[in-house]
MIVEXPA-860695 format. One line per 4 residues: number of its first residue (from 1); for each residue x, y, z of C-alpha. Coordinates in Angstrom, 1 decimal, m for minus. Example, Ala and Ser with C-alpha at 12.3 -4.5 7.8 and 13.67 -1.06 7.14 Angstrom:
REM MIVEXPA-860695
1 = 12.3,m4.5,7.8 | 13.7,m1.1,7.1
This chain:
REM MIVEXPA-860695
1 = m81.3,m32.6,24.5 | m83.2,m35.3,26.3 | m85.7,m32.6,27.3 | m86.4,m32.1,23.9
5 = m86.7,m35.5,22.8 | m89.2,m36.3,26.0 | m91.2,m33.0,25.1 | m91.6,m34.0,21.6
9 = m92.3,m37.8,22.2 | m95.2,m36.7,25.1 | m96.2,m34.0,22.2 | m96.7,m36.5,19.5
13 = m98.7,m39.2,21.7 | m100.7,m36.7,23.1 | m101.6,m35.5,20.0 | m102.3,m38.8,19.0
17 = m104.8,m39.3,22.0 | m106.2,m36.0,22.1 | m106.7,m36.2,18.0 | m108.3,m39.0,18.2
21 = m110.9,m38.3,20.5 | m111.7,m34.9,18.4 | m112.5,m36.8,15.6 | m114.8,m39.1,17.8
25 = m116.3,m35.8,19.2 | m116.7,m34.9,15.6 | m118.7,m38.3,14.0 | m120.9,m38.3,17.2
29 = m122.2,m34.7,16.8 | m122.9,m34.9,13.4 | m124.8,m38.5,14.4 | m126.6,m36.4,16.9
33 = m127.9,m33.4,14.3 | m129.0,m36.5,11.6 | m130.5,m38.5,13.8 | m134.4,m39.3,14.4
37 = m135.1,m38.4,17.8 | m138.1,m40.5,18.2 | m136.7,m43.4,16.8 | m133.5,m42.8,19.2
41 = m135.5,m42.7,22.2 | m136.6,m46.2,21.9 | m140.2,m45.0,22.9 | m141.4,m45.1,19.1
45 = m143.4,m48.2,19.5 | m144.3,m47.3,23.0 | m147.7,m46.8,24.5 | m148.5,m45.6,27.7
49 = m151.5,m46.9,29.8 | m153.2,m46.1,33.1 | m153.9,m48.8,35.6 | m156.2,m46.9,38.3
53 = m159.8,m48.0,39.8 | m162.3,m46.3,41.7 | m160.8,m45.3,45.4 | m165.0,m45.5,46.7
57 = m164.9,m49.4,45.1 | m162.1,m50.3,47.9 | m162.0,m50.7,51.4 | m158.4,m50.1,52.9
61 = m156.4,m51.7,55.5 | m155.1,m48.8,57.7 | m151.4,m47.9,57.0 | m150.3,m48.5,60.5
65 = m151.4,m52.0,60.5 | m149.6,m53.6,58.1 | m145.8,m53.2,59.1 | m144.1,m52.7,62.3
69 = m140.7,m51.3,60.5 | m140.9,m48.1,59.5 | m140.7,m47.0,56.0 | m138.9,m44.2,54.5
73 = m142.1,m43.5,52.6 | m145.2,m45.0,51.5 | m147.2,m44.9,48.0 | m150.8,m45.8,47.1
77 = m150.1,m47.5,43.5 | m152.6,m49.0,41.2 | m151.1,m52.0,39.1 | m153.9,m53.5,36.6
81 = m156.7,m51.1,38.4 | m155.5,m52.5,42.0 | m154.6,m50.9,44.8 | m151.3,m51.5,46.7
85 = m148.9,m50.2,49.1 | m145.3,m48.9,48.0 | m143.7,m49.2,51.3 | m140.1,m47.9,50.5
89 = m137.7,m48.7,53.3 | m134.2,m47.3,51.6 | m133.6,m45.7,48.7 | m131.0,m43.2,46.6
93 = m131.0,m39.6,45.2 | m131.7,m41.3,42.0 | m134.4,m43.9,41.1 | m131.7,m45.9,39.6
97 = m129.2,m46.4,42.7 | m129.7,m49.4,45.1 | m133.7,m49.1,47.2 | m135.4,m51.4,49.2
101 = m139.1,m51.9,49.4 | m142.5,m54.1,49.2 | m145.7,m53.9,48.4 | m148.9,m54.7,50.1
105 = m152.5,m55.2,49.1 | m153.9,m52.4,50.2 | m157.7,m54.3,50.8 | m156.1,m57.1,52.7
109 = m152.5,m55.5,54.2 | m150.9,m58.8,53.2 | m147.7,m58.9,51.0 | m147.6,m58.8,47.9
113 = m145.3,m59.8,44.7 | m145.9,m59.5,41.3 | m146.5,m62.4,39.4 | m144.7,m63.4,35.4
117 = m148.3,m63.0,33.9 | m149.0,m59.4,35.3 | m145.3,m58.6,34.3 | m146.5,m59.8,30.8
121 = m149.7,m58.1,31.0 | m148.3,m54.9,31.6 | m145.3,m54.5,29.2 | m148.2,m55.9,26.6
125 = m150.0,m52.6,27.9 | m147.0,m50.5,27.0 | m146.0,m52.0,23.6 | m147.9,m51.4,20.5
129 = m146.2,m53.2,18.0 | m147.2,m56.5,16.7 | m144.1,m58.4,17.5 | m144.6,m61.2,19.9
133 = m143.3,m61.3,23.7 | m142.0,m63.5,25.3 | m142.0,m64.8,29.0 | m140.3,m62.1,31.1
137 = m137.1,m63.1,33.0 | m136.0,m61.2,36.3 | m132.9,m60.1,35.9 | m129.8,m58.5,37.7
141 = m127.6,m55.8,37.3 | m125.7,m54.9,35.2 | m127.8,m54.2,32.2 | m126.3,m53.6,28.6
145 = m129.4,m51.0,28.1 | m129.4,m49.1,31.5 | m125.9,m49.4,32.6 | m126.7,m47.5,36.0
149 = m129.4,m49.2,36.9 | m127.8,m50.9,40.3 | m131.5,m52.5,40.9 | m133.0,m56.1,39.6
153 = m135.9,m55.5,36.6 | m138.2,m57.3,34.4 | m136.8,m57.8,31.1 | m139.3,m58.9,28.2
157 = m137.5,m59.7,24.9 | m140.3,m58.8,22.1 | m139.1,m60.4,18.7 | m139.6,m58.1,16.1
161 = m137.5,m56.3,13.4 | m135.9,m53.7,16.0 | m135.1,m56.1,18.9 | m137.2,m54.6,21.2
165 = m136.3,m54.9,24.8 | m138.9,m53.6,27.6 | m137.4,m53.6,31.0 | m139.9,m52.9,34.1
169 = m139.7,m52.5,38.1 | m139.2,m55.9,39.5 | m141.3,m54.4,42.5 | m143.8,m52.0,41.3
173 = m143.8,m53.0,37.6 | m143.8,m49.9,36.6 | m142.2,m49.4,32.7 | m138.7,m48.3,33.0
177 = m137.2,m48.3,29.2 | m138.4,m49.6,25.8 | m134.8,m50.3,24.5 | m133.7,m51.2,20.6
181 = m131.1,m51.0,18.2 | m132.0,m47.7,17.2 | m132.0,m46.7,21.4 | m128.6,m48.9,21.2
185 = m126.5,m47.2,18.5 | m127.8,m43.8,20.0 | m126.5,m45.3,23.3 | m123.5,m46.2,21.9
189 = m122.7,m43.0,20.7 | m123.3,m40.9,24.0 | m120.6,m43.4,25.5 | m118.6,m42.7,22.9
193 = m118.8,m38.9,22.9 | m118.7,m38.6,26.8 | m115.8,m40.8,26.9 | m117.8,m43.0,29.1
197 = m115.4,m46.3,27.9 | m115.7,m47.9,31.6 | m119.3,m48.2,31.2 | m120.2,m45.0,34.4
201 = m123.4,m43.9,32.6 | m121.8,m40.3,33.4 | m120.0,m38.3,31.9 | m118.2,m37.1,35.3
205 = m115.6,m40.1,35.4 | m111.8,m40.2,36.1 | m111.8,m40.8,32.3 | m112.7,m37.0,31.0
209 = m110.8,m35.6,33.5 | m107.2,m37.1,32.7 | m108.1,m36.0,29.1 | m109.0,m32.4,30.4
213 = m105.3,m32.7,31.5 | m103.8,m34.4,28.4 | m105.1,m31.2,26.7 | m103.2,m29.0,28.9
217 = m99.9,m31.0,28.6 | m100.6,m31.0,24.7 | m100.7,m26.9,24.6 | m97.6,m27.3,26.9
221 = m95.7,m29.7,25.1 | m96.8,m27.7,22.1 | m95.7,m24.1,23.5 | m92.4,m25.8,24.2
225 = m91.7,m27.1,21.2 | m92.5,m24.0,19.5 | m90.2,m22.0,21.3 | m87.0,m24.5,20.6
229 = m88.2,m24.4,16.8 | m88.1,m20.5,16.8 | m84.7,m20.5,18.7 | m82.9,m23.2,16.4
233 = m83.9,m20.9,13.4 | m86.6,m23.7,12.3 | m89.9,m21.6,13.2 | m90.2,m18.6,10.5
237 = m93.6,m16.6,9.8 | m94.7,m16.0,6.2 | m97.6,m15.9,4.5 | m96.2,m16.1,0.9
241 = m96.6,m19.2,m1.4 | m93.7,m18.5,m3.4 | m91.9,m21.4,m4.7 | m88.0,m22.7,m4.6
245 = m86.3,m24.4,m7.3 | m83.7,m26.9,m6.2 | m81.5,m29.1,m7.8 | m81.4,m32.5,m6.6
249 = m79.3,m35.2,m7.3 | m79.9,m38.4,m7.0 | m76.8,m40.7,m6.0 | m78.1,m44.3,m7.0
253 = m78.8,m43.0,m10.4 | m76.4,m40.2,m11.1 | m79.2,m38.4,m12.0 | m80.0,m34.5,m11.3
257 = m83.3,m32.4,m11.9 | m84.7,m30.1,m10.8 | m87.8,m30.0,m8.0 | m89.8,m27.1,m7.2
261 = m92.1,m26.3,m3.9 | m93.5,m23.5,m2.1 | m90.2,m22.3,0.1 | m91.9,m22.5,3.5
265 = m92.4,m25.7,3.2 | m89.8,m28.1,4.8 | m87.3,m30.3,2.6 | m89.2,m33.3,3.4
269 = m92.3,m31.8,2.7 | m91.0,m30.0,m0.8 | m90.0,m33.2,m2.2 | m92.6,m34.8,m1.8
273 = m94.8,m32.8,m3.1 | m93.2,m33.6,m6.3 | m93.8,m37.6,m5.5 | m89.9,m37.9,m4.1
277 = m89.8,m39.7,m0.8 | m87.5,m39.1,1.8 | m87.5,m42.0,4.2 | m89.3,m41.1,7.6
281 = m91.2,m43.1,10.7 | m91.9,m40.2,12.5 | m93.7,m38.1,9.6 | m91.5,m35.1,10.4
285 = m91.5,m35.2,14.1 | m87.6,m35.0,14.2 | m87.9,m38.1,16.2 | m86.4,m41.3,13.8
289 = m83.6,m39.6,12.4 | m84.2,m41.0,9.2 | m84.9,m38.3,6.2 | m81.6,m38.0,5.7
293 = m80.2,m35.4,2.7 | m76.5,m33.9,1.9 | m76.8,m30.1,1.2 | m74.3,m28.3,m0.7
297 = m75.3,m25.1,1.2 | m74.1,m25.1,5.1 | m77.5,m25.0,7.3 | m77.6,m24.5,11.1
301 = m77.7,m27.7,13.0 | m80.8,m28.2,15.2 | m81.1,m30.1,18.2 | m82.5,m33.4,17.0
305 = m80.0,m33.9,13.9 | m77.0,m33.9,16.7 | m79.2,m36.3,18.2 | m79.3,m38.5,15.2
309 = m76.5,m37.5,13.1 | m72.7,m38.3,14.3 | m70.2,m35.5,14.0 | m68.6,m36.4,10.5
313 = m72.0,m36.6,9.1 | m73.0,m32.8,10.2 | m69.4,m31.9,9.0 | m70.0,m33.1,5.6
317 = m73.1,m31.6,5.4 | m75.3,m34.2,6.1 | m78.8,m32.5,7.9 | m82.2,m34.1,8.3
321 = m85.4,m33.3,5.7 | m87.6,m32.3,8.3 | m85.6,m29.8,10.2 | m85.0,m27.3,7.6
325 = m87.1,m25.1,4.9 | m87.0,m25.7,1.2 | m85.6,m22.2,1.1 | m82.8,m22.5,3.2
329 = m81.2,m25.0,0.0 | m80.3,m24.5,m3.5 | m78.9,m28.3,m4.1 | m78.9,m31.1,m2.4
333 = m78.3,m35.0,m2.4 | m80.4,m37.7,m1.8 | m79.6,m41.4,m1.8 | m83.0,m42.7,m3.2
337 = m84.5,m44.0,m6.0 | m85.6,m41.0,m9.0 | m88.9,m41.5,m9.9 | m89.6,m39.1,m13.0
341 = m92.3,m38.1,m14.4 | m92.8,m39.3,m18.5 | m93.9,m35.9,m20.1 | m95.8,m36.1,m23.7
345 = m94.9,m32.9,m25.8 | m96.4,m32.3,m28.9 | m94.7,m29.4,m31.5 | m95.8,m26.1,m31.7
349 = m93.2,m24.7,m34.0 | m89.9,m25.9,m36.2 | m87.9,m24.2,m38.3 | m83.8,m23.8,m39.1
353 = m82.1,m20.8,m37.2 | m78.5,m21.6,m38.6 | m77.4,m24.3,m42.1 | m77.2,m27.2,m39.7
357 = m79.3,m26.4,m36.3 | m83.2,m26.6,m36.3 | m85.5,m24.7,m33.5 | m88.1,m27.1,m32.2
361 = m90.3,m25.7,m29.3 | m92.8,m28.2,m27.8 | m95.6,m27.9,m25.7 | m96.7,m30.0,m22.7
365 = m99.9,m32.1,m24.0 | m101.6,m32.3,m20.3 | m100.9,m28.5,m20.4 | m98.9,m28.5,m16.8
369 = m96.2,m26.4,m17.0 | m92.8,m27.7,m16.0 | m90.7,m25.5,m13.2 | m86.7,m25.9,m14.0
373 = m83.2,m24.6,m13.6 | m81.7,m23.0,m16.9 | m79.5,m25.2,m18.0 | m81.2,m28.2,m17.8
377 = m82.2,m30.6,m20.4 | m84.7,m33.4,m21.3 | m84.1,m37.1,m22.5 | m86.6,m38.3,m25.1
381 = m87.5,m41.6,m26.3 | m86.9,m42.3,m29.8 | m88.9,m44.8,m31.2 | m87.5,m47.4,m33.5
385 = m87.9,m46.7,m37.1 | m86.6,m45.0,m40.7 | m84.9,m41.7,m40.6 | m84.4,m39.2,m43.4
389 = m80.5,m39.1,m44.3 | m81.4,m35.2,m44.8 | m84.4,m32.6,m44.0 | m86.5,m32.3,m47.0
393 = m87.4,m28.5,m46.6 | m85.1,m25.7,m45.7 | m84.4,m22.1,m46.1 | m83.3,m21.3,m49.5
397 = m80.2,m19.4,m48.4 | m79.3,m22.8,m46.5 | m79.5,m25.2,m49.2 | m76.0,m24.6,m50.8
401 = m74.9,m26.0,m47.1 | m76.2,m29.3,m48.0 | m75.5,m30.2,m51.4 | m73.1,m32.5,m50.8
405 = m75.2,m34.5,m48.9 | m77.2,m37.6,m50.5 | m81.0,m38.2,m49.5 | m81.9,m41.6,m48.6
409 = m83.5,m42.7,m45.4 | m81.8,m45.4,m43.0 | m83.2,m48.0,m40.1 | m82.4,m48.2,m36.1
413 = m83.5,m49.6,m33.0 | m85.2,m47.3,m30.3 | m83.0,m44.8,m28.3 | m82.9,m41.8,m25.8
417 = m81.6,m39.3,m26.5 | m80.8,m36.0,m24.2 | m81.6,m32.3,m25.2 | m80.4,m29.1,m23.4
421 = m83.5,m26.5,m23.2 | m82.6,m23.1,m24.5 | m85.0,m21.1,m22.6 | m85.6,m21.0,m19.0
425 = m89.4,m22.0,m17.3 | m90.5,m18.6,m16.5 | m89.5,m17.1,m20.1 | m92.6,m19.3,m21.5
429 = m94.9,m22.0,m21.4 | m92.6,m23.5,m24.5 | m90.2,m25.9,m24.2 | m87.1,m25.1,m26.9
433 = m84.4,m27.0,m27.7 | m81.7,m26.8,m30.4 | m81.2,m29.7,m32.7 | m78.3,m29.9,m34.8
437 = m79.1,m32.2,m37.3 | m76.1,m34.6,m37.4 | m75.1,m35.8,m41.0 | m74.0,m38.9,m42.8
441 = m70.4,m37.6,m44.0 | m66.6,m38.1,m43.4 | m67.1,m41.7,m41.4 | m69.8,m40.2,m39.2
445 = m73.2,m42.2,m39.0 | m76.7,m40.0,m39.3 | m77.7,m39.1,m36.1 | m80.8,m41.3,m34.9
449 = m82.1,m38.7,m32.3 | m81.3,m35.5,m34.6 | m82.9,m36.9,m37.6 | m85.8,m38.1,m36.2
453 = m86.3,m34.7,m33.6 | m85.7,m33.1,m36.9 | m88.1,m34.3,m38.9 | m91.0,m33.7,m36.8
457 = m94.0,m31.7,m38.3 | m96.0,m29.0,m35.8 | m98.6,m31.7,m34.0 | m96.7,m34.1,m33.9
461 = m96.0,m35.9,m30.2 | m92.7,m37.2,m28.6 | m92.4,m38.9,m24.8 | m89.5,m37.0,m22.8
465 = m88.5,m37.5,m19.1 | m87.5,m34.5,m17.1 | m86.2,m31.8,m17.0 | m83.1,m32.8,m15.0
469 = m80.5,m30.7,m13.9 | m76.8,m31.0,m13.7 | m75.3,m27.7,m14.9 | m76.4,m24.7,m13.8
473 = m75.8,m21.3,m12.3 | m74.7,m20.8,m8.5 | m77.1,m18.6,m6.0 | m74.3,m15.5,m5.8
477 = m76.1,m12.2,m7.7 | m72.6,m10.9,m8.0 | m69.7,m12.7,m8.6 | m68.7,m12.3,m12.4
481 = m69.0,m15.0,m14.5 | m67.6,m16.0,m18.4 | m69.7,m18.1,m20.3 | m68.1,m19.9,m23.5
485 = m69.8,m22.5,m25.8 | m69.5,m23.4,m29.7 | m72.4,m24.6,m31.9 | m75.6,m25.8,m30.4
489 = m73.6,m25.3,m27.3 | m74.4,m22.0,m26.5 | m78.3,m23.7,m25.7 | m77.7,m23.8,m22.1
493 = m75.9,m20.8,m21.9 | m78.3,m18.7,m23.8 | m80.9,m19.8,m20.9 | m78.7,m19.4,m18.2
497 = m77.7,m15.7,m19.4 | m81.6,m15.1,m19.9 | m82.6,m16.0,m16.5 | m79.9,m14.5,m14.6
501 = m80.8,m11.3,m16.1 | m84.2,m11.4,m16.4 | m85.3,m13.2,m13.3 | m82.7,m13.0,m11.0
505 = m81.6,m9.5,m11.8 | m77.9,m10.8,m11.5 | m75.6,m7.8,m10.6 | m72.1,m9.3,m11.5
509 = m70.8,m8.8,m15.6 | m71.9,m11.5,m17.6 | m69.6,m12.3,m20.6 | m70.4,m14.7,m23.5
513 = m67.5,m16.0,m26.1 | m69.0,m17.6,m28.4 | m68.2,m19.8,m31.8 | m69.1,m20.6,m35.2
517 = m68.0,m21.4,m38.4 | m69.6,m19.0,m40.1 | m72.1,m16.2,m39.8 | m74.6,m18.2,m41.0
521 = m74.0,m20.6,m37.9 | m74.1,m18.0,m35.5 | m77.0,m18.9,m33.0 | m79.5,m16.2,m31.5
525 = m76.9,m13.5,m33.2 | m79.6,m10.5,m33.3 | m81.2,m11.5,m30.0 | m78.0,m11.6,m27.9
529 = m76.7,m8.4,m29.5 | m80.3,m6.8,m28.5 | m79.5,m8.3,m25.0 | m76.1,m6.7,m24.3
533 = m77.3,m3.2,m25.3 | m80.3,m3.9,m22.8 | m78.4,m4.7,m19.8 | m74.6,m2.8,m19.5
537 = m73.4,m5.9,m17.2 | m73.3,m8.4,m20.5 | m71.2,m8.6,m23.1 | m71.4,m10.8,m26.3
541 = m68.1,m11.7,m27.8 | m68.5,m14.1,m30.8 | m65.7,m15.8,m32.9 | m65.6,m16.9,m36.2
545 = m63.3,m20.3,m37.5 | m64.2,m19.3,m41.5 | m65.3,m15.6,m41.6 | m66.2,m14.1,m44.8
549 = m64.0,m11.4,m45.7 | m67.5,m8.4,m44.6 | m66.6,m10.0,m40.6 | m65.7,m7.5,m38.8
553 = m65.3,m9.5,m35.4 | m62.9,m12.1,m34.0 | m61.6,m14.6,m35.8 | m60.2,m18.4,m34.3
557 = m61.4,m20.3,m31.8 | m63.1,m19.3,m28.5 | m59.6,m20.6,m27.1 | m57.4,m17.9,m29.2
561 = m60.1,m15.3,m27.8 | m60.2,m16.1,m24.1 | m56.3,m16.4,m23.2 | m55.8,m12.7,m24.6
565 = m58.8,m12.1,m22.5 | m57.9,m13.2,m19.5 | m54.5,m11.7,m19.4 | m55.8,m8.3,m19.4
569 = m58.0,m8.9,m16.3 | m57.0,m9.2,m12.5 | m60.4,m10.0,m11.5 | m60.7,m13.5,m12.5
573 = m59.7,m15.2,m9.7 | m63.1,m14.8,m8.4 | m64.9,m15.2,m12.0 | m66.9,m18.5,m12.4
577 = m66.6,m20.1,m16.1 | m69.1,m22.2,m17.9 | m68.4,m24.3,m20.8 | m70.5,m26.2,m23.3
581 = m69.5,m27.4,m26.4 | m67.0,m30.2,m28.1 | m65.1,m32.1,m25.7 | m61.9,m31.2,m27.1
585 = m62.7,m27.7,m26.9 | m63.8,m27.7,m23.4 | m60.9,m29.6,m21.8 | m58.6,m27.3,m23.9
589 = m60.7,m24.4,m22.7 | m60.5,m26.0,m18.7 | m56.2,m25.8,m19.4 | m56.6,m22.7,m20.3
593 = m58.6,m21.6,m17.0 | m57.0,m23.5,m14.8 | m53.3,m22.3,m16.1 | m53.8,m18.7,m14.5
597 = m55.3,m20.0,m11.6 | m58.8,m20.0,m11.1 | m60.0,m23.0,m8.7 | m61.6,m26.0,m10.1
601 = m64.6,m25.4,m8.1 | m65.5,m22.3,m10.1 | m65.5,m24.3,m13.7 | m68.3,m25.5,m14.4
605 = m69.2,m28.0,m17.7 | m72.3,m29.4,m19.6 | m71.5,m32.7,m21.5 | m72.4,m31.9,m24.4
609 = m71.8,m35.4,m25.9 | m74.8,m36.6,m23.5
């Protein structure tokens, strides 16, 4: 364990190290292919001149008479078309290490030292700009502009627009360098991209070297690392980008929806693609312990969370967002703030499917298409306004349904109000929801969010949050499950059926009980019929309370239906149940269930009154 944390801590500051000098590496070569060479040199405003006379016009003092210490070598020079002696005593492989020599007039064999006005004379030779210099200064290493020069030079500032800078042999006066800010930023950039930060003028420093060896720890450290990922289960190949619904709940708000990401990608990662923010220092090192999530489906535990995670915690759960793949989960916990997106859907299509229930299917306005769980649902934002006490237009076979209702419009404040989706997000780009119009009669009020959802006309826009999720199929293809719901109850069910068999190919038997009133109020009716003789594992049981005397089917209450039903099974034990619908019927329905035996953790309800 404290190998591991020691590898990854030398990984990541490596990295940090090593990364940053690649991205150096990086701006300075593409400085170097932009840049103007002649402009870089510092020679652009640089002229060069020649200085010799006429060997026949001079009479020379023989060599062997001027000095009695012997020189290393000795030059015949011309400065301003005179003749001199170089006598060079000591001197370095380079021109710029540390010499020692003279020169004498080679007419009289007497020494000989340059004076400020030659110095000016010749860098005025070598310059042909039409700044003005000024009064060379003899100066001492080191230099800013020739940081291995280890000799004293001539340094004449000229004052014009590039900050010209002509440095020149404080023996010979020969030109060494015309140096400006062009010459400076280029110089600046070869320290930079030779790592030359203690100023060597090489690139063959102590410097490069330990970074050579940083490089070799990194692809270590990184080997390593690797090889405890692959053995904790962490490191899986794929090339696939396909994507993982999860439901996530949200503690501080009580909230659930659903978030989608590509599956390879790790929890941390997934969420926040979709702008949900686990807490992290590290940014997914495993290092600070912090990303912390509750998974309802039991993960191996890697090295770092028993590092950062106490016993209880892994027990319960608890694992980190950084150490596991979106596709290891199907719902977790988080204990942040939800941050929702605000969708605007406009209507595409409305119309009643049943005396009381209207079919309103909306479409995204920004076009994006939303990725949920069947069974979720949406909340919308009612504005504040008058409502219709009744719809205005309606199937003629409906309209004996209503007549004992008044019309008449009332006021109300601005609400929310929450809608389960009846299909599930791969089954269209369409968002449907069932509306069941909720009327002014026997002490009741109108129903604000009903009315007004309604009443809207194809083109019409509403603002909705979502899709959140809080009821909604397990992972298990097989296990059996009963579905039972009662008026626009059967929304969430009818989506949950639908993807199960459509999308997930679910191999256990599907039942639905349904009820209605009437046949009229029988939801979906020819389309679920259609869907139990397409797939031999469903079965569609409806109920009628108030059958006409042509029914043919059950009569009663989905409770009178499903205790017969039961009895005659021995399978149920393992059977999970979902319930929407009334409250009454649904905690009578939960007795019911729970009587024979069947767990409470294989029950599962919408609230339909949310």
């Amino acid at each position: 364990m404290r190998f591991f944390k020691l590898n990854t801590t030398l990984h990541k500051w490596l990295s940090l190290f090593v990364g940053l000098q690649l991205l150096i590496w990086l701006g300075t070569g593409l400085y170097f292919n932009l840049m103007d060479h002649s402009k870089a040199s510092g020679n652009e405003l640089r002229v060069h001149s020649h200085h010799e006379g006429n060997i026949t016009d001079f009479t020379f003092t023989p060599i062997k008479d001027i000095t009695s210490e012997a020189p290393q070598e000795v030059k015949l020079i011309w400065i301003l078309h005179q003749p001199y002696y170089h006598f060079v005593f000591d001197k370095g492989q380079h021109s710029y290490q540390q010499s020692h020599s003279m020169l004498f007039d080679a007419v009289t064999g007497k020494p000989f030292n340059l004076s400020e006005e030659q110095v000016l004379t010749l860098a005025k030779n070598s310059y042909s700009g039409e700044g003005k210099l000024t009064s060379p200064v003899l100066s001492q290493p080191p230099f800013s502009d020739h940081v291995r020069q280890q000799n004293p030079m001539w340094r004449v500032v000229v004052e014009d627009e590039n900050n010209t800078t002509i440095y020149l042999d404080s023996i010979t006066g020969q030109v060494l360098r015309h140096a400006n800010d062009d010459f400076r930023l280029k110089d600046l950039m070869m320290k930079l991209h030779f790592m030359d930060y203690g100023n060597s003028g090489g690139f063959n420093h102590w410097l490069i070297i330990a970074f050579a060896f940083a490089t070799l720890f990194l692809s270590v450290t990184g080997v390593t690392w690797l090889i405890q990922q692959y053995r904790s289960g962490l490191l899986k190949l794929g090339w696939g980008t396909n994507r993982q619904k999860v439901a996530v709940t949200f503690s501080n708000e009580n909230t659930i929806t659903d978030i989608s990401a590509v599956g390879r990608s790790t929890v941390l990662e997934g969420l926040a693609s979709s702008h949900v923010y686990l807490p992290s220092s590290c940014g997914g090192g495993g290092t600070c312990g912090k990303c912390v999530f509750l998974s309802s489906t039991k993960l191996p535990i890697t090295l770092s969370e028993q590092e950062h995670l106490s016993q209880e915690q892994l027990k319960e759960g608890y694992r980190l967002g950084c150490q596991h793949r979106f596709s290891e989960i199907s719902s977790i916990e988080v204990n942040i703030d939800l941050n929702i997106e605000n969708h605007e859907l406009v209507v595409v299509a409305t119309n009643f499917i049943t005396p009381f229930i209207k079919e309103v299917k909306f479409k995204v306005k920004s076009g994006k298409r939303l990725a949920f769980k069947a069974g979720a649902y949406m909340q919308f934002e009612v504005p504040a306004g008058m409502n219709r006490l009744r719809p205005e237009e309606m199937p003629e076979n409906y309209e004996k349904y209503w007549e004992s209702y008044s019309h008449g419009r009332f006021s109300h404040d601005g609400v929310t109000r929450h809608y389960s989706l009846v299909n599930f997000d791969e089954e269209s780009d369409e968002l449907t929801f069932n509306i069941r119009w909720q009327t002014a009669k026997d002490g009741f009020r109108a129903g604000i969010g009903s009315s007004y959802l309604g009443s809207l006309e194809v083109g019409e826009t509403i603002i909705a949050k979502g899709p959140f999720s809080d009821f909604y199929a397990t992972s298990n293809k097989k296990v059996p499950r009963i579905f039972i719901g009662a008026g626009s109850g059967l929304a969430p069910l009818r989506a949950i059926i639908f993807e199960q068999l459509k999308k997930r190919q679910d191999e256990g038997d599907l039942t639905l009980i349904y009820g209605a009133r009437t046949e009229d109020d029988l939801l979906y009716r020819d389309e679920l019929n259609s869907l139990s003789e397409q797939y031999k594992n469903f079965s569609y049981i409806p109920t009628l309370s108030n059958p006409s005397e042509q029914w043919q089917g059950h009569s009663g209450y989905v409770q009178q239906v499903l205790l017969p039903y039961l009895s005659q099974k021995a399978k149920f034990l393992s059977t999970e149940f979902y319930l929407c619908g009334p409250e009454a019927m649904m905690s009578e329905v939960e007795q019911i269930i729970t009587d024979v035996g069947i767990p409470s953790n294989q029950i599962f309800k919408d609230k339909f009154s949310r």
